[in-house]
N, C-alpha and C positions, 0 to 999 in steps of 0.2 A: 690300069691293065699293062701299059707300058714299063713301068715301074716294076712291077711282077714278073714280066716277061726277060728284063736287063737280070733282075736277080736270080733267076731259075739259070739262065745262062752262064753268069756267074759261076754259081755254084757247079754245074756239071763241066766247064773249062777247070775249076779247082780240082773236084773230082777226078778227072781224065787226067789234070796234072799229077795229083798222088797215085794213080793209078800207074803212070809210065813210069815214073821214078821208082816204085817200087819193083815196077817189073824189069827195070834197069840193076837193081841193086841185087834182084834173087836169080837172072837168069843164070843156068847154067851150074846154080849153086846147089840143086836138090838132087841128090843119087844113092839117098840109100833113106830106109827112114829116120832116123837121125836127122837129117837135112830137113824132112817135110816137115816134122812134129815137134823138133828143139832147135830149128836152126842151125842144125848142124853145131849145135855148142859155143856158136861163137859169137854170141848179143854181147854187146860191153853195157855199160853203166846207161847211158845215154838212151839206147833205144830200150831197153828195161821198162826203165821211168817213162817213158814214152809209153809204151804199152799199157804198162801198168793203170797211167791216170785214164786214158781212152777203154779201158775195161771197165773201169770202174762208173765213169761219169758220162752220161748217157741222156736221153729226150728227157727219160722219167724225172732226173733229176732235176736237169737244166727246169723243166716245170712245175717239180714238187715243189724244191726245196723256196723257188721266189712263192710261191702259192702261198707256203706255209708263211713265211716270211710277212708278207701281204695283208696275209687272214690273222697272222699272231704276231709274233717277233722272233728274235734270231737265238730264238733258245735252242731248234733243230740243227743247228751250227754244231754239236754236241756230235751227234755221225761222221763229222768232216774231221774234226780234231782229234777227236780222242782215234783217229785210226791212225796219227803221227805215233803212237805207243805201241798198237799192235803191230807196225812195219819193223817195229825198231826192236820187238820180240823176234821176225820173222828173220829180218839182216841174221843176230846175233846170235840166237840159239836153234831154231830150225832149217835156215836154211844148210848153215855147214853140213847137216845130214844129212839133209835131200840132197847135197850135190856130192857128198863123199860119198855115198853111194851108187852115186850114176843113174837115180831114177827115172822114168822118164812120167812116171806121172803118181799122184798121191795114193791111188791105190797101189799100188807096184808097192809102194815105201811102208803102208799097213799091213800089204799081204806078208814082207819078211818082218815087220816087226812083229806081228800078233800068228794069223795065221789066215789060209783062202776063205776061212768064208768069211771073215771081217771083211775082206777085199770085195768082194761080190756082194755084200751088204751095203758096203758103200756106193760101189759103183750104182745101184737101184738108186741109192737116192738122192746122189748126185742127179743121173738122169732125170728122175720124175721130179727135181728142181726145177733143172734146165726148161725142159720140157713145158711144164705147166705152172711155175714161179715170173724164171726170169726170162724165156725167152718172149712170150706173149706182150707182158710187161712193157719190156721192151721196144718190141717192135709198135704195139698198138701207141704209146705215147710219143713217139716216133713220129709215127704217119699224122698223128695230132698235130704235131710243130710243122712240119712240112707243107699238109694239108692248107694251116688256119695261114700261114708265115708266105707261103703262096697264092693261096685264095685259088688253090684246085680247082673247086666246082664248077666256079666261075670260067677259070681260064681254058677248062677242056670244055664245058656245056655237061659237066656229069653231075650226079647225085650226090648229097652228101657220103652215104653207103657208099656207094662205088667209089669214093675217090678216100674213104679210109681203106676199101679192101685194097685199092692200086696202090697205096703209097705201103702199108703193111707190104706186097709183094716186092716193091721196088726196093725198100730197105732191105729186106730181108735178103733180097737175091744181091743186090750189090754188095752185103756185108758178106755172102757167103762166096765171092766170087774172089774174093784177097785169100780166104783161107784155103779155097778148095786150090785154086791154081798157084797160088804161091808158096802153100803153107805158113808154119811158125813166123819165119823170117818175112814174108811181104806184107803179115799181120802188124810185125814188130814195127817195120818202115813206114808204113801206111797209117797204125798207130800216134807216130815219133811226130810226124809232118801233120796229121792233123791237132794232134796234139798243140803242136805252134800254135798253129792257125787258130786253137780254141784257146789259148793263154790270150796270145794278142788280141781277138776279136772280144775277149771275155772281157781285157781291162779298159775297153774304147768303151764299152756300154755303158757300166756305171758311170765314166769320167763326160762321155752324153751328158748320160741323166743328170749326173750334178749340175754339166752346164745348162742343162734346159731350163734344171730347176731351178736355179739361180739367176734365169734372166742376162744369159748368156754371161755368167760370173763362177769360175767354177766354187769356189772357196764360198760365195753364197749361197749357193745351192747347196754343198755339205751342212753350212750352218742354219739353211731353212729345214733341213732332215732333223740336224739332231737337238733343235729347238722347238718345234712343229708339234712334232710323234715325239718324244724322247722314248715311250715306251716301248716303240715300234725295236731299240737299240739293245731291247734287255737282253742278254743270253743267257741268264740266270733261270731254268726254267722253276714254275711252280708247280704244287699239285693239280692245278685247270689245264696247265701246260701239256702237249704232245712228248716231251721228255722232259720232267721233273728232274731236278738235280742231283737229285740222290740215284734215278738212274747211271748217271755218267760212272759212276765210280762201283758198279754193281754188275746187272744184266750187259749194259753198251760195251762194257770192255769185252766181256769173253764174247757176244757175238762180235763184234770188228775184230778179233781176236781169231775169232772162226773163219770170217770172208778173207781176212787178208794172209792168214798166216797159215789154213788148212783148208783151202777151198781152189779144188784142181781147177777153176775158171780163172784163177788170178793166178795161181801160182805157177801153171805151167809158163808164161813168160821168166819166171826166172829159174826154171830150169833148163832153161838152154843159153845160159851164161856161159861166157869163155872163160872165166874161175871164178874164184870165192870172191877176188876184191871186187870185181866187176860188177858180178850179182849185188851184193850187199850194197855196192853206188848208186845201183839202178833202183834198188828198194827202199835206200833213205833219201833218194831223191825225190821219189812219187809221194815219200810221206813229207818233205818238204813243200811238193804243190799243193797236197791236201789243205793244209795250213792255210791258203790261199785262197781256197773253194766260194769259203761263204763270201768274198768280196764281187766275185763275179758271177753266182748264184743265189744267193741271196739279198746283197743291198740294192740290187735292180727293183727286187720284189716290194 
């Protein structure tokens, strides 16, 4: 209980800490909406990529992707990597148009390409994504890791129920409290910083586990993994596989092609770039941590 009680503390002095810094970094700074909704145009590379990876990587992940890992092998690696090719579409050929034109968001930039009611088609389905895809998603696997990672129940005297609905609320309202009062920009900053926090924190775990597994030897512990399970290593998926291989080079590409490079939830961070080089640093940098994903999301699993 003790132990529970140090780390919930932890985490909300972390919290509070990204919370001041970014409202250090945006006061003063929102006065028109430009400011609220692109950050006023001026994210460099840095906080881009920042944004970018904390968009994208999330509870659902951080618990899918070891699950799968766990129950199969690291064929599901295949989502993480091949999205370094659709970032490196988005840098090079779309974003120069989303930002040569000053859009502020992907329907905007459909409505002049095609015409309104493309725009108003999308925006439906965008929303009834959001809405009933990913924001649920989200949150419920969320309140999962929180829940189980603090032992809720326990530590208030609640329900199992009740302490998925309170943590579903808690996340929800604390993620929605960066965007409403900050906008774009304390998303960006608040993104950037945990973003740290989830590289570092992410490469201490596996480098644990090896040592655990090794008998307090980290280099043993690697080699009791990939002598043990060697299958547990394959990324090679097969047909029994959750992505076979001959997806990668098929369906996988045009949807990560979709999420990263036309999906107004990722992209509006890089349209409030302070110019072209900026953007495009902050987008091959996010697909450079991609790259990284499955070491700290998957070889835990």
């Amino acid at each position: 209980m003790t132990e529970n009680i140090f780390m919930l503390i932890s985490c909300i002095f972390f919290m509070l800490l990204v919370a001041f810094i970014s409202y250090m970094k945006t006061r003063n700074r929102i006065n028109n909406s430009d400011g609220y909704f692109l950050a006023g145009r001026s994210l460099t590379g840095g906080f881009i990529a920042g944004a970018l990876l904390l968009t994208n990587l999330s509870a659902e992940q951080l618990i899918g992707l070891n699950g799968q890992a766990y129950g199969a092998n690291m064929s599901n690696m295949a989502w993480e990597v091949t999205a370094a090719f659709s970032v490196i579409i988005l840098a090079l050929l779309l974003l120069p148009r989303y930002l040569s034109g000053a859009f502020s968001t992907l329907p905007e930039f459909l409505g002049e390409r095609f015409d309104q009611g493309v725009r108003r088609y999308v925006v439906v389905l965008f929303m009834l994504g959001y809405v009933f895809v990913t924001i649920p998603s989200v949150l419920y696997s969320g309140a999962l890791a929180v829940l189980q990672l603090f032992n809720i129940p326990d530590l208030f005297g609640i329900t199992y129920e009740q302490s998925v609905w309170a943590m579903v609320w808690t996340v929800g309202l604390i993620g929605a409290a960066y965007a409403i009062f900050g906008g774009l920009r304390a998303v960006a900053v608040s993104d950037t910083l945990n973003g740290i926090g989830l590289l570092i924190v992410g490469l201490i775990v596996p480098i644990l586990g090896f040592i655990e597994l090794g008998g307090g030897n980290l280099l043993q512990g690697m080699e009791t993994m990939a002598v043990t399970e060697p299958e547990k290593l394959n990324a090679i998926g097969s047909s029994e596989d959750a992505v076979p291989i001959g997806t990668v080079f098929s369906g996988m590409i045009m949807m990560n092609s979709f999420y990263w490079a036309t999906n107004q939830y990722v992209i509006q961070r890089t349209l409030g770039a302070k110019n072209l080089a900026e953007g495009q640093k902050g987008v091959l940098f996010s697909g450079f941590y991609k790259m990284l994903v499955p070491l700290f999301m998957m070889v835990p699993g």
